[in-house]
PyMOL commands that place a pseudoatom at each C-alpha (Angstrom):
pseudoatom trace, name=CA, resn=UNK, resi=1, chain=A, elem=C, hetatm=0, pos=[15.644, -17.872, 11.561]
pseudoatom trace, name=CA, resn=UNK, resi=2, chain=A, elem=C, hetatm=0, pos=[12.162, -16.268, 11.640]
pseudoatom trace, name=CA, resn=UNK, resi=3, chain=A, elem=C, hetatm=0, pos=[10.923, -13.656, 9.641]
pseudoatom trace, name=CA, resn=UNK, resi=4, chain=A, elem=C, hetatm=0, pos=[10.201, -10.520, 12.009]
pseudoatom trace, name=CA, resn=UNK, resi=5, chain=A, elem=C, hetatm=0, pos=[8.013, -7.771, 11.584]
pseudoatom trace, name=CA, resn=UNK, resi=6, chain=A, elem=C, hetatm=0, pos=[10.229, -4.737, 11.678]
pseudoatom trace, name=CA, resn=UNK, resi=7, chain=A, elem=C, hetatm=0, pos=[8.087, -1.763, 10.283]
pseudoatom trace, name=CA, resn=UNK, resi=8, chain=A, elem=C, hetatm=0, pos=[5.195, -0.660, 10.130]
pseudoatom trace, name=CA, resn=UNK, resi=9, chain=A, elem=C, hetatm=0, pos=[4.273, 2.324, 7.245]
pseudoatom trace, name=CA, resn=UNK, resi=10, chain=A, elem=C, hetatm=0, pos=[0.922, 3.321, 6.797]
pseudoatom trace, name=CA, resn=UNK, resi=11, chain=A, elem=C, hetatm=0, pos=[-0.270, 5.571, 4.104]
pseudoatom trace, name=CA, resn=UNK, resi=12, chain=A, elem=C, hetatm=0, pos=[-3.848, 7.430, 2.508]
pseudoatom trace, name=CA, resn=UNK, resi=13, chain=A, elem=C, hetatm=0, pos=[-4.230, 7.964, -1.120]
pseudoatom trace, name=CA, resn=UNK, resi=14, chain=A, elem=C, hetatm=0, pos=[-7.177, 9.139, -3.421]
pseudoatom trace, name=CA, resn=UNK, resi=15, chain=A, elem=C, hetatm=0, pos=[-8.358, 9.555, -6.583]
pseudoatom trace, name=CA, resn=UNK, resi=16, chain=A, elem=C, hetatm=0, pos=[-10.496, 12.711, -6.969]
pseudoatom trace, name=CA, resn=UNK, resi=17, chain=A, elem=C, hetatm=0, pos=[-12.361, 12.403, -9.714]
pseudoatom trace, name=CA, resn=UNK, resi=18, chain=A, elem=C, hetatm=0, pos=[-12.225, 9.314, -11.619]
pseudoatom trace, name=CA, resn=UNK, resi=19, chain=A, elem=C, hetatm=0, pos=[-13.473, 6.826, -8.864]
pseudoatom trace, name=CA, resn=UNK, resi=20, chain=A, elem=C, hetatm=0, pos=[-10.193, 4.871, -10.110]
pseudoatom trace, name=CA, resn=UNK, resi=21, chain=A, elem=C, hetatm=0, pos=[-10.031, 2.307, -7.024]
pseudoatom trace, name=CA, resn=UNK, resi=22, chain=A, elem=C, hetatm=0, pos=[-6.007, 0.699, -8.200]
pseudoatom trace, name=CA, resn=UNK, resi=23, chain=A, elem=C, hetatm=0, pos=[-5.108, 4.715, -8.775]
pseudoatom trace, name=CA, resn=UNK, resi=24, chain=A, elem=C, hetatm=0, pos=[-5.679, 5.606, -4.985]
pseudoatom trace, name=CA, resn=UNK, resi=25, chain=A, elem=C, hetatm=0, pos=[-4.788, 2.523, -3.832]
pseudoatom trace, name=CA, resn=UNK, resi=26, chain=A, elem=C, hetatm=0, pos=[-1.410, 3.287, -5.339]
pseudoatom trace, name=CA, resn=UNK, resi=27, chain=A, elem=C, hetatm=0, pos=[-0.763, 6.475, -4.110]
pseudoatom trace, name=CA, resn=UNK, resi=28, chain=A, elem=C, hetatm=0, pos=[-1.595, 5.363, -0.610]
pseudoatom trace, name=CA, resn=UNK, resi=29, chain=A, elem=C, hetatm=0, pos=[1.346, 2.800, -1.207]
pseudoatom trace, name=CA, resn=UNK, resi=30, chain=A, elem=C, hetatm=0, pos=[3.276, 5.476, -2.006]
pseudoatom trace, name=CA, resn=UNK, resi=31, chain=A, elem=C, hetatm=0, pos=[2.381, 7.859, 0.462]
pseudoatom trace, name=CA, resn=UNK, resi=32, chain=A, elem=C, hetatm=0, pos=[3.187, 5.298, 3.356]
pseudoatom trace, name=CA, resn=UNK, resi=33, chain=A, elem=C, hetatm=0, pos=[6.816, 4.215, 1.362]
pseudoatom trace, name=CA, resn=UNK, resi=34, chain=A, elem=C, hetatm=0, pos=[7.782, 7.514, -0.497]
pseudoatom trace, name=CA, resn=UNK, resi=35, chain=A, elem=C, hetatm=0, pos=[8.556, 9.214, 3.000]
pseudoatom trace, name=CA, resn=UNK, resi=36, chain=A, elem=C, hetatm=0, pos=[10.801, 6.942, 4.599]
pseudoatom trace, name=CA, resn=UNK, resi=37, chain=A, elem=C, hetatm=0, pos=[14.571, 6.036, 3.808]
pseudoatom trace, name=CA, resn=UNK, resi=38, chain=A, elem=C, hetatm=0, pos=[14.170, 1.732, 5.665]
pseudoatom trace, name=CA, resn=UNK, resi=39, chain=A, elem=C, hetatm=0, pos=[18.059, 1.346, 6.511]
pseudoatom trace, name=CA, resn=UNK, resi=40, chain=A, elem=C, hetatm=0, pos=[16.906, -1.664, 9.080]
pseudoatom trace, name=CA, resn=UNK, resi=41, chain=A, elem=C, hetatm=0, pos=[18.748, -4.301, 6.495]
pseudoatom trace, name=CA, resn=UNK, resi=42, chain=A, elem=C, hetatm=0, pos=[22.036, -3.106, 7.011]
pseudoatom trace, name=CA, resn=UNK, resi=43, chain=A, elem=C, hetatm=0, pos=[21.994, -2.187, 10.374]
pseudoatom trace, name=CA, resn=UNK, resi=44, chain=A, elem=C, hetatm=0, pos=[21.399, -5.998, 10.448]
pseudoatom trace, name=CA, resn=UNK, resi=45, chain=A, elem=C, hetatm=0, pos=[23.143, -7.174, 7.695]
pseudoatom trace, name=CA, resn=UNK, resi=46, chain=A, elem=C, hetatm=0, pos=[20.847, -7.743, 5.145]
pseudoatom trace, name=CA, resn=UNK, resi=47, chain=A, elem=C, hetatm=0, pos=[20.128, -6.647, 1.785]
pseudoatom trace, name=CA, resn=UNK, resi=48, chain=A, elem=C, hetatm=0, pos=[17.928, -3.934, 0.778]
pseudoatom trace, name=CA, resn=UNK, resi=49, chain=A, elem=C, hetatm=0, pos=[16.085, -7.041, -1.329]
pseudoatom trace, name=CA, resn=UNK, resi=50, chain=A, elem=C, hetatm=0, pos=[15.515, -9.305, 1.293]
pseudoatom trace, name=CA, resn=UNK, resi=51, chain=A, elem=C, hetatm=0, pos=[12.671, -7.083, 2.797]
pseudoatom trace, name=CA, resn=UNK, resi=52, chain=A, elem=C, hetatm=0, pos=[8.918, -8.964, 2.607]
pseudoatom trace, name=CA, resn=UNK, resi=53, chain=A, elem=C, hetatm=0, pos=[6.531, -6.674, 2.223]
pseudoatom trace, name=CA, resn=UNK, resi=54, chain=A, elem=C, hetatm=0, pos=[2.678, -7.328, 3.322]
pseudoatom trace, name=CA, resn=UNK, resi=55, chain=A, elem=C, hetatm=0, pos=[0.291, -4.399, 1.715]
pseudoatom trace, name=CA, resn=UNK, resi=56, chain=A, elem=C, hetatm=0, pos=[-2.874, -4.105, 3.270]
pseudoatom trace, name=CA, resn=UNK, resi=57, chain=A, elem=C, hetatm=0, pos=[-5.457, -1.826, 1.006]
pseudoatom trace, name=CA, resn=UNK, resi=58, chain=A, elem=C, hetatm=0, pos=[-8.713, -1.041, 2.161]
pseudoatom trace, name=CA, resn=UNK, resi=59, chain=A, elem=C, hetatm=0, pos=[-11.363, 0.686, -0.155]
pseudoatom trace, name=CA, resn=UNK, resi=60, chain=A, elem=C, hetatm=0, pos=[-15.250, 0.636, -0.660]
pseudoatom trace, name=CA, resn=UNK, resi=61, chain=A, elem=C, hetatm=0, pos=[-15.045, -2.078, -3.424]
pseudoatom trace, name=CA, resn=UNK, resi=62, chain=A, elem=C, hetatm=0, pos=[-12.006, -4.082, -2.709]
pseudoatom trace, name=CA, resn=UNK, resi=63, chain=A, elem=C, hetatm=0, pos=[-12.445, -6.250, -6.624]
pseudoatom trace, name=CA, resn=UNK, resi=64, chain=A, elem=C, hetatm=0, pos=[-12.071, -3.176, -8.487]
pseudoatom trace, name=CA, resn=UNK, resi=65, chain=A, elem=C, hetatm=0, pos=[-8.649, -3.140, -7.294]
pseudoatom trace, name=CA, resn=UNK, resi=66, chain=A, elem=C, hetatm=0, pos=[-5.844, -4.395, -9.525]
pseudoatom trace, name=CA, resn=UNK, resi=67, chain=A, elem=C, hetatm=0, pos=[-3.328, -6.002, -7.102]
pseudoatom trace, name=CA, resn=UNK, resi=68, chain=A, elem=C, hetatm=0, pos=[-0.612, -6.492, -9.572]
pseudoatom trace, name=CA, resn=UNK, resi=69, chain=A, elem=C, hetatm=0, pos=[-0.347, -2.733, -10.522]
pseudoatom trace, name=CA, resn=UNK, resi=70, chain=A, elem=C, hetatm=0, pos=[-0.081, -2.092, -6.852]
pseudoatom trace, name=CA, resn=UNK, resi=71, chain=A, elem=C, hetatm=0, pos=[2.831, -4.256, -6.277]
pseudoatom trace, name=CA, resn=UNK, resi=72, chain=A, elem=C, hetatm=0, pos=[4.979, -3.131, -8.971]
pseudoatom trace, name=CA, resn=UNK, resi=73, chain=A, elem=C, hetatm=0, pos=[5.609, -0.050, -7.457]
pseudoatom trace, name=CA, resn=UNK, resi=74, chain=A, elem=C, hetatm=0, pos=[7.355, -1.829, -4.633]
pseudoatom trace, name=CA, resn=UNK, resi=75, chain=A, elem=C, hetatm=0, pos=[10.665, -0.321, -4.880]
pseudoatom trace, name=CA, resn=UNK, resi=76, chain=A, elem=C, hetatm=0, pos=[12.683, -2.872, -2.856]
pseudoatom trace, name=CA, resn=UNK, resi=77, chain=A, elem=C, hetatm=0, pos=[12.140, -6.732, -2.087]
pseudoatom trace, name=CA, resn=UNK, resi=78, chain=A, elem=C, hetatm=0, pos=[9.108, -8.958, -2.632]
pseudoatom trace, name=CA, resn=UNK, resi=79, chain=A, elem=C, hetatm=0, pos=[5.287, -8.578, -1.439]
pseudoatom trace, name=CA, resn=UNK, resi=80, chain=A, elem=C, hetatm=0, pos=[1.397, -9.263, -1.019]
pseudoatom trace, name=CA, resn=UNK, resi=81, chain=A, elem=C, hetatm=0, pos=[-1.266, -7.404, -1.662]
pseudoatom trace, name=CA, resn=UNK, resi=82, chain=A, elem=C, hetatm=0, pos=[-4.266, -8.206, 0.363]
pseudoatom trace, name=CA, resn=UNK, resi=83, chain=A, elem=C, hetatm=0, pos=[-7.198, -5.778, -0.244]
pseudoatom trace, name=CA, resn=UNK, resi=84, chain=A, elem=C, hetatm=0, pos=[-10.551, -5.472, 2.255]
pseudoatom trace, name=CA, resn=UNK, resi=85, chain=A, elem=C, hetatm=0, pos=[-13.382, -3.470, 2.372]
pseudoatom trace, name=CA, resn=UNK, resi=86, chain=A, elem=C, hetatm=0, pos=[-12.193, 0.243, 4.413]
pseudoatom trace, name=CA, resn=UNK, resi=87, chain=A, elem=C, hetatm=0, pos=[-11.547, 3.368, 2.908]
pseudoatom trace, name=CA, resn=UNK, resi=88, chain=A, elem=C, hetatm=0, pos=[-14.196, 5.811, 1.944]
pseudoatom trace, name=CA, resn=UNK, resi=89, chain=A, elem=C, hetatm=0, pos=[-16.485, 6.630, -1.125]
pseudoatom trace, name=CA, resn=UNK, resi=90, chain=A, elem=C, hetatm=0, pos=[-17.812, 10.494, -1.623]
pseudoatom trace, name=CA, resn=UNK, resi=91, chain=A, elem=C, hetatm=0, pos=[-20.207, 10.887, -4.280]
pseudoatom trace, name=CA, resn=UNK, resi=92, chain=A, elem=C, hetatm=0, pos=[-20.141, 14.388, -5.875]
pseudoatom trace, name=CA, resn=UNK, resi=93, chain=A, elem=C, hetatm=0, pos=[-23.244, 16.659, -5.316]
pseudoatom trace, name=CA, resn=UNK, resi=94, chain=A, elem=C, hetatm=0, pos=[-24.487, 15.721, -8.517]
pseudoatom trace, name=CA, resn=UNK, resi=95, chain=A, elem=C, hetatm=0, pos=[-24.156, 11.873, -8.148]
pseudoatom trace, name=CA, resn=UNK, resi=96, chain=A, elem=C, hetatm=0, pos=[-21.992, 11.909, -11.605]
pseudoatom trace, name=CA, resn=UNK, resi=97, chain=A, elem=C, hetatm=0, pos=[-18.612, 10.883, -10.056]
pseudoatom trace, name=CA, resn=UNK, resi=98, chain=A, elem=C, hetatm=0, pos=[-17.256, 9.757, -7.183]
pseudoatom trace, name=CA, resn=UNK, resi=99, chain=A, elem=C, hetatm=0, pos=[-13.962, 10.700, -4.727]
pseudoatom trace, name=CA, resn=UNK, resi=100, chain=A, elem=C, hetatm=0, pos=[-11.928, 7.568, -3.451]
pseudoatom trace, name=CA, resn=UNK, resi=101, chain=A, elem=C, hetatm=0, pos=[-9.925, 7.060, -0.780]
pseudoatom trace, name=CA, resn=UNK, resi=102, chain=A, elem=C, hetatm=0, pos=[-7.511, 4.158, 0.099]
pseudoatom trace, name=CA, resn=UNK, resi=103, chain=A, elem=C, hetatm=0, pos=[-5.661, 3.582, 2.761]
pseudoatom trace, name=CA, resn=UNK, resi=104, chain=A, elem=C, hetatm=0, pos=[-2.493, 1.351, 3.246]
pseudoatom trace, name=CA, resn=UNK, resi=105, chain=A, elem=C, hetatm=0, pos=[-0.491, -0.507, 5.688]
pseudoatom trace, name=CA, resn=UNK, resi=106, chain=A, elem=C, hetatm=0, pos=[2.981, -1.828, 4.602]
pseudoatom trace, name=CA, resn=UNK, resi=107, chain=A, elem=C, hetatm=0, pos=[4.453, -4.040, 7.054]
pseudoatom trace, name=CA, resn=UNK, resi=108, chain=A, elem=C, hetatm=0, pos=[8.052, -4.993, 6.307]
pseudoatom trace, name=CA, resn=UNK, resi=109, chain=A, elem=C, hetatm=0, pos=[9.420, -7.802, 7.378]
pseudoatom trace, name=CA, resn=UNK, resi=110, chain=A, elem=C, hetatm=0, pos=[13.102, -9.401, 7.424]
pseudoatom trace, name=CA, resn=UNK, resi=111, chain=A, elem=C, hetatm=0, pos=[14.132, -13.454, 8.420]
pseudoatom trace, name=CA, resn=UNK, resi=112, chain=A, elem=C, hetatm=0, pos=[16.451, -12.653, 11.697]
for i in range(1, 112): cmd.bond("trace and resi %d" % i, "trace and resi %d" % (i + 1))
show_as sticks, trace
zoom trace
């Protein structure tokens, strides 16, 4: 067997204010899992649990990204973070704080 990719989710999060980089990297994670219901293991006779999940972050400054917070909100199976320079960075009009946003890739896959 061969481990397949078998979905792709992709997701944006951000962090308004507080330039948190692991906050909106987060809630991209969620927004590309929280709005799908991934039945593919049974329809092919797997366990929910023996999805492997690949996260792909990218932000402005990939290090201030905590990778281990990130992956515990997987809900189901095992994963990677990987984290590269993307997203975006907007500085407020008075250069005190910063807007961040993440985006994310999930790519599930299963050994079939």
């Amino acid at each position: 067997m061969a481990l397949r990719r078998m979905v792709i989710e992709i997701g944006m999060g951000t962090d308004i204010r507080g330039a948190d980089y692991t906050k909106a990297a987060i809630r991209a994670l969620r927004d590309a899992l929280w709005h799908n219901s991934l039945s593919i293991g049974a329809a092919v006779g797997q366990p929910v649990d023996a999805m492997q999940v690949e996260i792909l972050i990218g932000v402005p400054k990939p290090d201030q990204v905590n990778k281990a917070e990130v992956l515990a909100i997987l809900p189901h199976g095992t994963g990677f973070v990987t984290v590269v320079e993307g997203g975006l960075e907007i500085p407020n009009d008075e250069g005190t704080s910063t807007t961040v946003i993440a985006n994310c890739c999930a790519i599930v896959r299963l050994d079939i």
